[in-house]
N, C-alpha and C positions, 0 to 999 in steps of 0.2 A: 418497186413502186409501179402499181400498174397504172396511175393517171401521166398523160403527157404533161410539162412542165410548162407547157401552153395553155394549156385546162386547171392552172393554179390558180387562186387568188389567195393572198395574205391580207387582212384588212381590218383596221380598228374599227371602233364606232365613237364617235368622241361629239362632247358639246356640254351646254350648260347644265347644270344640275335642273332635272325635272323639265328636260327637255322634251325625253322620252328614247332613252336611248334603249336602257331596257327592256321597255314595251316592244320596240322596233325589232330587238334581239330577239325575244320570245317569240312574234313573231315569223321569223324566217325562221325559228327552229319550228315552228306548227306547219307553216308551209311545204317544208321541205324533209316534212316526214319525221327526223330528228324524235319531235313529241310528238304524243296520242292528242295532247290536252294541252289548252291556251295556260300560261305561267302569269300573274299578274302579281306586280309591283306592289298595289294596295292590299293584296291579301296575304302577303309572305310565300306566296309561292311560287315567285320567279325564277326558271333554273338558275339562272348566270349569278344570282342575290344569293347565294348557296350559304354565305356564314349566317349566325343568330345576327349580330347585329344586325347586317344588314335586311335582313325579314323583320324584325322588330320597326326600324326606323326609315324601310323605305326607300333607303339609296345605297348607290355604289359604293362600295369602299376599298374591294381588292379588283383588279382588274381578272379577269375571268376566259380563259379557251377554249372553244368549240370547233368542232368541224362538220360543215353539213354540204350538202351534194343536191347539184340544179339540173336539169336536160334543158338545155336552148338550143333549137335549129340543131336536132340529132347529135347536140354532142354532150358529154357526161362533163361539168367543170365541179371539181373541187374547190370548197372556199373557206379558210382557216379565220375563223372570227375572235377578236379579244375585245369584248364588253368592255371599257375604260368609265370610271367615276366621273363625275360632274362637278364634286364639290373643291374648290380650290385647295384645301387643305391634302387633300389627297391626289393631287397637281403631277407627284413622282410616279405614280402609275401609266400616267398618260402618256409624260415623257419616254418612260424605260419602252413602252410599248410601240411609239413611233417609233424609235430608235430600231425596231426590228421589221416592221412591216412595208407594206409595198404602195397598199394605196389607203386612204380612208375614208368613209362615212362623214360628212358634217351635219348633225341632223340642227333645225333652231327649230324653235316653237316660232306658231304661225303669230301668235299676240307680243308673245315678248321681243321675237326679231334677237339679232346681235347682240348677246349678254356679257359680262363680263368675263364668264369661263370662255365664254364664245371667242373670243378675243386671246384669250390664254391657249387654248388647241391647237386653234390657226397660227398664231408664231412658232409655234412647236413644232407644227406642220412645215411651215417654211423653214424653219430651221435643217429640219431634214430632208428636205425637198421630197417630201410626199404628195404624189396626186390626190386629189379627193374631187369626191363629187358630195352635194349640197342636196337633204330633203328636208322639206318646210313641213313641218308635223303639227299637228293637234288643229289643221284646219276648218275641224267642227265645232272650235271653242270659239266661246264671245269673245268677239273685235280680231279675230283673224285675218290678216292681210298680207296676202304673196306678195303684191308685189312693192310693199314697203320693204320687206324683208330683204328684196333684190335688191332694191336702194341702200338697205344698211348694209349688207356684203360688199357692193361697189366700193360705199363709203367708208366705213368703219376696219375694213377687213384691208380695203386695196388690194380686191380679188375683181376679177371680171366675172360673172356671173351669164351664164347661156341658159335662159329656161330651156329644158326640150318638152317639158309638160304645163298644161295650168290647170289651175283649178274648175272646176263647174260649179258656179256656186263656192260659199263659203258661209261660216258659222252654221246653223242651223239649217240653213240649205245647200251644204255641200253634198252633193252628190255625188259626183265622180268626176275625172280626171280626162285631159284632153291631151291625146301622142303627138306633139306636133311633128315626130318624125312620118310615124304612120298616118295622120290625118286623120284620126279617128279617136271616137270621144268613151270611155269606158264608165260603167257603173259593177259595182260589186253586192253578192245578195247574201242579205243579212243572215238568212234561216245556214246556210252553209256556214256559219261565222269568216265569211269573206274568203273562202277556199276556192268558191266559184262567182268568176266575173265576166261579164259580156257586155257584147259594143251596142254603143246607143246613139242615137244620131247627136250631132254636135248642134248646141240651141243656137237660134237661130241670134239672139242678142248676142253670141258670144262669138258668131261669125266675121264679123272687122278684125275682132282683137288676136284670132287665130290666123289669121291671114297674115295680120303684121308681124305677130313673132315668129310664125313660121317663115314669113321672106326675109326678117334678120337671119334666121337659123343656115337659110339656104345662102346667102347672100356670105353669109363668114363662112361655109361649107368651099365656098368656090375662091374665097382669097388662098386657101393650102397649096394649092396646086394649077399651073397655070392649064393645063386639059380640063380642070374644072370651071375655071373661068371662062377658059371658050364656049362649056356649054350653057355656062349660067347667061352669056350675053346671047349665045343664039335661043335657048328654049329654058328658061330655068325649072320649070319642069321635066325636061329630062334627067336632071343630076336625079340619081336613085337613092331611097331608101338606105341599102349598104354604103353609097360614096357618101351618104351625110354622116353615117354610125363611125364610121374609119375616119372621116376629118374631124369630129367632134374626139374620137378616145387619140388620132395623133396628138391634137391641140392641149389635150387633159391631162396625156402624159409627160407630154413637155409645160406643163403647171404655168399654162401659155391662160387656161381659164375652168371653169369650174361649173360642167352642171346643172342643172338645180332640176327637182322633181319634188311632188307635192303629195301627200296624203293626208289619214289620219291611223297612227295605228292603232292603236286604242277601237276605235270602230275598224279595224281589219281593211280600211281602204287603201292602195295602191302601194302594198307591200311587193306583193311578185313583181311588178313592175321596177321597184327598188331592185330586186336581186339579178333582174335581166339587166338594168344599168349597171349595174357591180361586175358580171361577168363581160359585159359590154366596154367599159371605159378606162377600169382600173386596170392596173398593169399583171402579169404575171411574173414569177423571177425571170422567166426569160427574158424580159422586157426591161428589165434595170442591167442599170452597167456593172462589169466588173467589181468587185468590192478592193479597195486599196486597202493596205497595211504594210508595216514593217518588220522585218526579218529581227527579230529579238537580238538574233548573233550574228550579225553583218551590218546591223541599221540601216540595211538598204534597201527602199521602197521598193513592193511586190503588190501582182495582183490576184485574185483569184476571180474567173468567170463562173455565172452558175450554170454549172454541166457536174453532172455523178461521176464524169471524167476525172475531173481537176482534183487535185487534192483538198484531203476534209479541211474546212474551216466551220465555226461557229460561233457563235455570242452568247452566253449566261445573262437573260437580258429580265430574270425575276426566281429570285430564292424564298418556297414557301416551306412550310412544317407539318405532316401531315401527322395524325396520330396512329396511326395505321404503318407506314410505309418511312417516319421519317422524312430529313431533306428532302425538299424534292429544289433540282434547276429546272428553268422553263429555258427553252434554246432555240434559236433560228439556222438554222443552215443555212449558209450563204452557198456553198459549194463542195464536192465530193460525196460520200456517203461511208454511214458508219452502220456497224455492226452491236449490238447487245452483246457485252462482254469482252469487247475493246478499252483498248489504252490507248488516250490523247492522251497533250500537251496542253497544261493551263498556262498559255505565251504569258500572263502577267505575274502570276510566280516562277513560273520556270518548273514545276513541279509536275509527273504523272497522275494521271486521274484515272482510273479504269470505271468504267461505265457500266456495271453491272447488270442492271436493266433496265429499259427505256416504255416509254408510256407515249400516247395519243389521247390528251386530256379532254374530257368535255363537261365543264363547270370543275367539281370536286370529285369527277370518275374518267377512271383509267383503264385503258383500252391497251394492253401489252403489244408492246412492237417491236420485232428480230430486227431490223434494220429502218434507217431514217435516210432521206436521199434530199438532195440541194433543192431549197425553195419550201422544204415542212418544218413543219414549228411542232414540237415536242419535248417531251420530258423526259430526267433523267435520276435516278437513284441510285447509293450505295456507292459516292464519290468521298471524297476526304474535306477538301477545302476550296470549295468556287463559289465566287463573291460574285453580286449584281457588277456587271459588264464585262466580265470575264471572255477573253479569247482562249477558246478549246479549238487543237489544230492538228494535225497529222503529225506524229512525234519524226517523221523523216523530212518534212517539209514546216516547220515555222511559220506562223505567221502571229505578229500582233494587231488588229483590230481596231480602228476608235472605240474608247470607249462610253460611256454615257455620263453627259454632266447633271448634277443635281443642287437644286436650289438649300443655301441655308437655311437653321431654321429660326423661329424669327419668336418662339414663347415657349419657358423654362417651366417645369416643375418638378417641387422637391418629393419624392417618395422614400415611405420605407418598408418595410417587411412587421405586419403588426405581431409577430409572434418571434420565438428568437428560433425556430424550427425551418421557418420561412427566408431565411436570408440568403444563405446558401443557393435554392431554389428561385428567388427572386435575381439572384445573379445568374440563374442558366435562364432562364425565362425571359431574363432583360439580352442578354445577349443571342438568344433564338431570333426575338424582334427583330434587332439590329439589322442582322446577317436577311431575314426580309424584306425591314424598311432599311433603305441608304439615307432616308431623310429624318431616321429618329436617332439622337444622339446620344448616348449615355456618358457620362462623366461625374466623377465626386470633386464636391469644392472643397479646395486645400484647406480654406479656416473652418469652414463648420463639419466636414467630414459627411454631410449629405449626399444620397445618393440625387443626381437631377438630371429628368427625362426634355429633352430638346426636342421640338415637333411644328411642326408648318400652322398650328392653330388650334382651338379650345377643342374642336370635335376631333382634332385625331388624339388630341393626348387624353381625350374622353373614351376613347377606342382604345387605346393603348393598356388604360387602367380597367377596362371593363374586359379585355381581353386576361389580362393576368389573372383575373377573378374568376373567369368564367373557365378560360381553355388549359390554366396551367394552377386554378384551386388555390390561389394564393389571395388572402387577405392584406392589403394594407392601406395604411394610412398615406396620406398625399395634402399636400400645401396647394393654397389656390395659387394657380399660373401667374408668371411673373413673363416680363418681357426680357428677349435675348438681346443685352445690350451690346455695341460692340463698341473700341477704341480706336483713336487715329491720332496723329502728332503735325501739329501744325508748321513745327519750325525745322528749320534746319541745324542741325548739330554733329560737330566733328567729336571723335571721341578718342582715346588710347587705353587700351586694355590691355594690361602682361602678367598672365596668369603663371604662378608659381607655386609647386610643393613637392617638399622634400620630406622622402620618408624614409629614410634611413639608405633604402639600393637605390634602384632608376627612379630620379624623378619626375617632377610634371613642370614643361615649359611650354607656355605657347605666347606671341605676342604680336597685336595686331590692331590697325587702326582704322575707322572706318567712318561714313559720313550717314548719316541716316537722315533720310527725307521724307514729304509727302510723296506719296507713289504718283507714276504719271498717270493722268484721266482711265479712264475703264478699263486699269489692273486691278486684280484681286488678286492678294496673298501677297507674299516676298518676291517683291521683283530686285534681284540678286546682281551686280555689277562688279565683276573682279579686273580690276584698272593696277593688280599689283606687276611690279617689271624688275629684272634682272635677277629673277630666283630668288626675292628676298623670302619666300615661302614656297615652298615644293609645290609643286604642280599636284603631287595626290593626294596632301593635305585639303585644297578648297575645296573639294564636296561636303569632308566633316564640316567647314568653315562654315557651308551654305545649311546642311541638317541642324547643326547648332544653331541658327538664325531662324530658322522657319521652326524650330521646336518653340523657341521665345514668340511667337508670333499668338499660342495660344492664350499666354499672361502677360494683359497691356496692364501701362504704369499706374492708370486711376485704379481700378477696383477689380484687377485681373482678371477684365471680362475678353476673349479674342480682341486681335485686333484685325482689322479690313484689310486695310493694306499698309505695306510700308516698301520705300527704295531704300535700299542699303548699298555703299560702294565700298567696295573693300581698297584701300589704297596704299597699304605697307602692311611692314609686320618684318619679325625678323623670327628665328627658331634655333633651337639648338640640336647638335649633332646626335647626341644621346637622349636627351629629355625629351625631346618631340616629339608627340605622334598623334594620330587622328584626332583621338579622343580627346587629347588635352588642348586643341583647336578647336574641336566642338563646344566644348568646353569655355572654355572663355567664347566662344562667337553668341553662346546665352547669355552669359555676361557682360559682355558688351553691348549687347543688344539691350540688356533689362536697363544696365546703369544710363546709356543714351538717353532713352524714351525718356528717363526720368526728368532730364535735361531738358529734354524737348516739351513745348505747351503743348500737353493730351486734351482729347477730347472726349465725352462720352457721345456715342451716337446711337440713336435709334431708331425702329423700325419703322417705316411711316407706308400708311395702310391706303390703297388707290378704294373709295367705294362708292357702291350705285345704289342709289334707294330708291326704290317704287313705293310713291305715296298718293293717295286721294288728292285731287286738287285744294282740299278745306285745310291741309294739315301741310303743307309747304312754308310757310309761316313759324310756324313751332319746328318742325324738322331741322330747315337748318338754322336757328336759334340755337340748341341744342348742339347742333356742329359744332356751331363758333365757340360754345362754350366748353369745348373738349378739345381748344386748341386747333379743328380743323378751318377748311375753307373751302368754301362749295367753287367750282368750275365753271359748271354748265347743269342748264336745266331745260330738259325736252319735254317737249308737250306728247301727251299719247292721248288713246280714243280717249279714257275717262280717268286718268292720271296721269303726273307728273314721275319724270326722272331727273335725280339729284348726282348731279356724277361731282365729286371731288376727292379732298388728298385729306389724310385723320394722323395725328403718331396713333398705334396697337397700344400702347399705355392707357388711352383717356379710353377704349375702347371695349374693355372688359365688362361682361352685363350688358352690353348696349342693345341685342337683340329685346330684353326685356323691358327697357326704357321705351325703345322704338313703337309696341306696341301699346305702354303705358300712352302716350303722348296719340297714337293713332289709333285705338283703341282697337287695338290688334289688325286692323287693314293696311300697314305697309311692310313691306321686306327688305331688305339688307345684302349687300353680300361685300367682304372686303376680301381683296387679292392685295398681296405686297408688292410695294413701288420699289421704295428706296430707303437708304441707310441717309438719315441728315444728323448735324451737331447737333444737340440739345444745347439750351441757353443755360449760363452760370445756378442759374436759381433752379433747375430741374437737377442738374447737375448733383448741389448740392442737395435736395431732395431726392434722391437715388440714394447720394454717402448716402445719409441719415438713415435712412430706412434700411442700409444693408450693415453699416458699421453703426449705427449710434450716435455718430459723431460727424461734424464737416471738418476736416483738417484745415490747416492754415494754409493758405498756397502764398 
């Protein structure tokens, strides 16, 4: 690797749908040489938008890697970029992608401010403790306001927000942009499509307002360090240009604040200016800590630094399908470096990988590469079996990894294969998906024998099925979306299960008693409690105990939809000498499991959808009408320049078609967006209308 590991940048681009992230993308790639030619979102020819859908309809949908290269202040940085989607349903891209990178992009639109994706990244963000820095886009659109937008960051976000830029001008009169580090005000010229930009004196109305945030700017510069505060109290004009750039990217990297710079990309304004804060403020791997993990065959916490030194480690942090080339993993190196035609370690099977040949991806083209070194993001082909979050590791050195969590999904639908040629082929197709998305879930239901595709919302499982059609030639038929119900049990219940069968040699005995509960507040899945004493059951028995329990966990007692959560305490059991063994503890720990629940008052729960509607002030009124009538309840309502925002809680049930209602009702001038909140009970009578519609019938309770 010829760049220093000081001269890296890793970094997402992440925000609300139709922010303009991809604009922003195409952009730095026009810049920075990458393309000949501007790629635009509205005409399908965005590089990073590379599949059909997404050229068809306009937005992100897979997340996308690039690598392009800057000169700042004589030095060459490399900056490894991955495009992330906007649209909530496709929410696991964003995720898998923090989960690997170092710092990121927050870009908002200057009109709409803090959206509700907006709001989904930045947790995501903090989740990982990623840096980021903040550009307010589309500042040449009507009702564009910076620094309302600062107000929502502060507020909504519980970010601190540091302008180092403002605006000149705004909406139709934006012009260009003002450095408050350099003190100098920039405009960009059109006939160059914004390639070339030159300083312009700062207007003279805008002289106060630059004054003041540049003496906040200076004034936090000098709290970092107390040699800076001595000069801020003798001359604050002395502190430099560089001591402001170095307190502003310590403060950024320690996610102490965030930021913010202004343009439009779209009109090509104060993009370079973006990529000199990129190599400016976000970190490089050198600059993150050690990555922690654990020894697979010691379980004892290890670290790895990023140096080519250390031994390999990696992350598998996105599995695509090329038609060409086959799997492809997309991977970060945390530390060491690997060769083309090596054998790792996949730490979470335990299995050898050999890595055939390796790639430097940009959009849907591959760039061959003999060796990868700590801090690059690359691909890799001609492996056996690595799953999204995969730790790949030096087979003499171990290590396991965190790996990446992913949201349920929250809307079912049933497909089939419309020919009987097709089914077969519908099963490698469904399982290609999979092994991409971690957020799409396949499963057949036990009574009707249906195959049903599990997905975060209408537009992915519309992507899912248009995908089958288009990239893998398969026709089929599909049921309209249904909601992913889940179950939970209200009571508590002691149970005794002694499972027995004889078959003529060794039999099957297992027996054992357990209590099953609501689980404690913010667990999910089988929270597992073994309270059994004096060897009344072997010690290497209770894992079968705990598999068998967590396998029942997928069919709850009402309508064996998963259940959320459940505590279970295992507190006796007794076993026999000869008849005992795992499986026959597995075995019955299902059984026990399913007969409890039955005992216990079930609940049906479901999805209940957080959303925000932008509507004309005339149509507030009917809007949320409409809400209340589909079982939600409005929150809060903000006023903007010339509409209203409806923020509240809906169930995803009452919610299907509602984009087309929405515009019946506003005649077509308001928008929508819902993200998922929370799992709540549903009441007796929804309940029973769920049976009905899936059995026929309400059972007697």
């Amino acid at each position: 690797m010829s760049e220093n590991l000081e001269n890296i940048r890793n970094i997402g681009i992440m925000a609300h749908i139709d922010a303009g992230k991809t604009t922003t993308t195409e952009r730095i790639l026009y810049y920075t040489g990458i393309n000949y030619k501007l790629g635009e979102v509205h005409d399908g020819t965005a590089t990073m938008d590379w599949m059909v859908q997404e050229q068809e309809r306009g937005i992100t949908i897979t997340s996308a890697a690039t690598t392009v290269y800057w000169d700042l202040e004589n030095q060459k940085y490399r900056i490894n970029i991955i495009d992330t989607p906007g649209h909530v349903d496709f929410t696991v891209e964003v995720e898998r992608s923090l989960r690997v990178l170092d710092g990121a992009v927050a870009i908002f639109c200057a009109v709409g401010g803090v959206e509700p994706q907006s709001e989904t990244v930045w947790k995501q963000a903090n989740k990982y403790h990623v840096p980021r820095i903040s550009f307010v886009n589309k500042m040449d659109r009507t009702g564009a306001d910076f620094y309302h937008v600062l107000t929502q960051i502060s507020e909504r976000l519980g970010a601190k927000p540091i302008p180092v830029q403002i605006p000149v001008g705004s909406e139709e009169n934006f012009t260009g942009i003002v450095d408050l580090i350099k003190h100098k005000a920039f405009s960009w010229d059109d006939s160059s499509l914004g390639k070339d930009y030159f300083e312009i004196p700062i207007p003279e109305d805008l002289q106060d307002q630059v004054n003041e945030y540049r003496s906040l700017l200076i004034e936090g510069t000098a709290e970092e360090s107390e040699e800076l505060m001595e000069k801020f109290i003798d001359d604050p004009d002395s502190i430099t240009e560089e001591e402001i750039i170095s307190a502003v990217r310590k403060a950024t990297l320690e996610n102490r604040i965030t930021p913010v710079l202004c343009g439009a990309a779209f009109k090509n304004k104060g993009v370079q200016l973006l990529i000199d804060a990129i190599v400016r403020y976000l970190p490089s791997p050198f600059d993150m800590p050690p990555v922690k993990g654990i020894n697979p065959y010691t379980e004892k916490e290890e670290t790895r630094k990023p140096s080519p030194e250390e031994p390999f480690s990696a992350i598998a942090f996105k599995i695509a399908t090329d038609p060409f080339v086959g799997r492809i993993a997309f991977f970060r190196v945390y530390s060491g470096k690997l060769d083309a035609g090596s054998t790792v370690l996949n730490a979470n099977t335990e299995s050898k990988e050999r890595i055939n040949r390796m790639m430097l991806m940009h959009a849907n083209k591959q760039n061959p590469l003999k060796q990868i070194e700590t801090g690059e993001i690359g691909a890799a082909v001609g492996f056996k079996t690595i799953h999204t979050g995969d730790t790949l590791c030096d087979l003499k050195h171990p290590i396991l990894l965190e790996s990446i969590a992913f949201p349920d999904p929250v809307i079912n639908m049933a497909i089939e294969a419309r020919t009987q040629d097709d089914v077969d082929k519908l099963t490698l197709a469904l399982n290609k998906l999979t092994e991409e998305d971690p957020t799409l879930i396949v499963r057949t239901d036990n009574e009707t024998g249906q195959t049903l595709i599990s997905g975060m919302g209408e537009l992915h499982l519309d992507i899912i099925t248009d995908r089958l059609r288009r990239e893998f030639n398969i026709e089929i038929n599909h049921g309209a979306p249904q909601v992913a119900y889940k179950e939970a049990i209200q009571n508590v219940v002691l149970h005794h299960e002694v499972y027995k069968k004889q078959t003529g040699g060794k039999g099957k005995f297992a027996d054992l008693v357990i209590e099953i509960s609501p689980a404690d507040s913010g667990v999910r899945g089988l929270q597992f409690i073994n309270e059994v004493k004096g060897g009344n059951i072997p010690r290497e028995f209770i894992p079968a105990i705990e598999k068998g329990l967590k396998s029942g966990l997928s069919n709850g007692p009402v309508l064996g939809f998963p259940m959320e959560s459940i505590k279970v305490r295992l507190l006796d059991g007794s076993f026999h000498s000869v008849d005992s063994d795992a499986l026959a503890f597995q075995i019955a720990a299902g059984i026990a499991l399913r007969d409890a629940c039955r005992k216990a008052k079930a609940v049906l729960l479901e999805p209940i959808m957080k959303f925000e509607i932008v509507t004309p002030n005339e149509y507030i009124g009917d809007v949320a009408s409409d809400i209340n009538k589909r079982r939600g309840h409005v929150e809060e309502v903000q006023s903007r320049v010339s509409d209203q925002l409806v923020i509240g809680k809906v169930p995803l049930s009452e919610m299907f078609g509602y984009v087309t209602s929405l515009r019946s009702i506003t005649s077509g001038r308001a928008t929508c967006m819902l993200e998922f909140s929370h799992n709540a009970p549903t009441s007796k009578e929804i309940m029973d209308e769920v049976l009905y519609k899936i059995r026929g019938y309400v059972p007697v309770y």
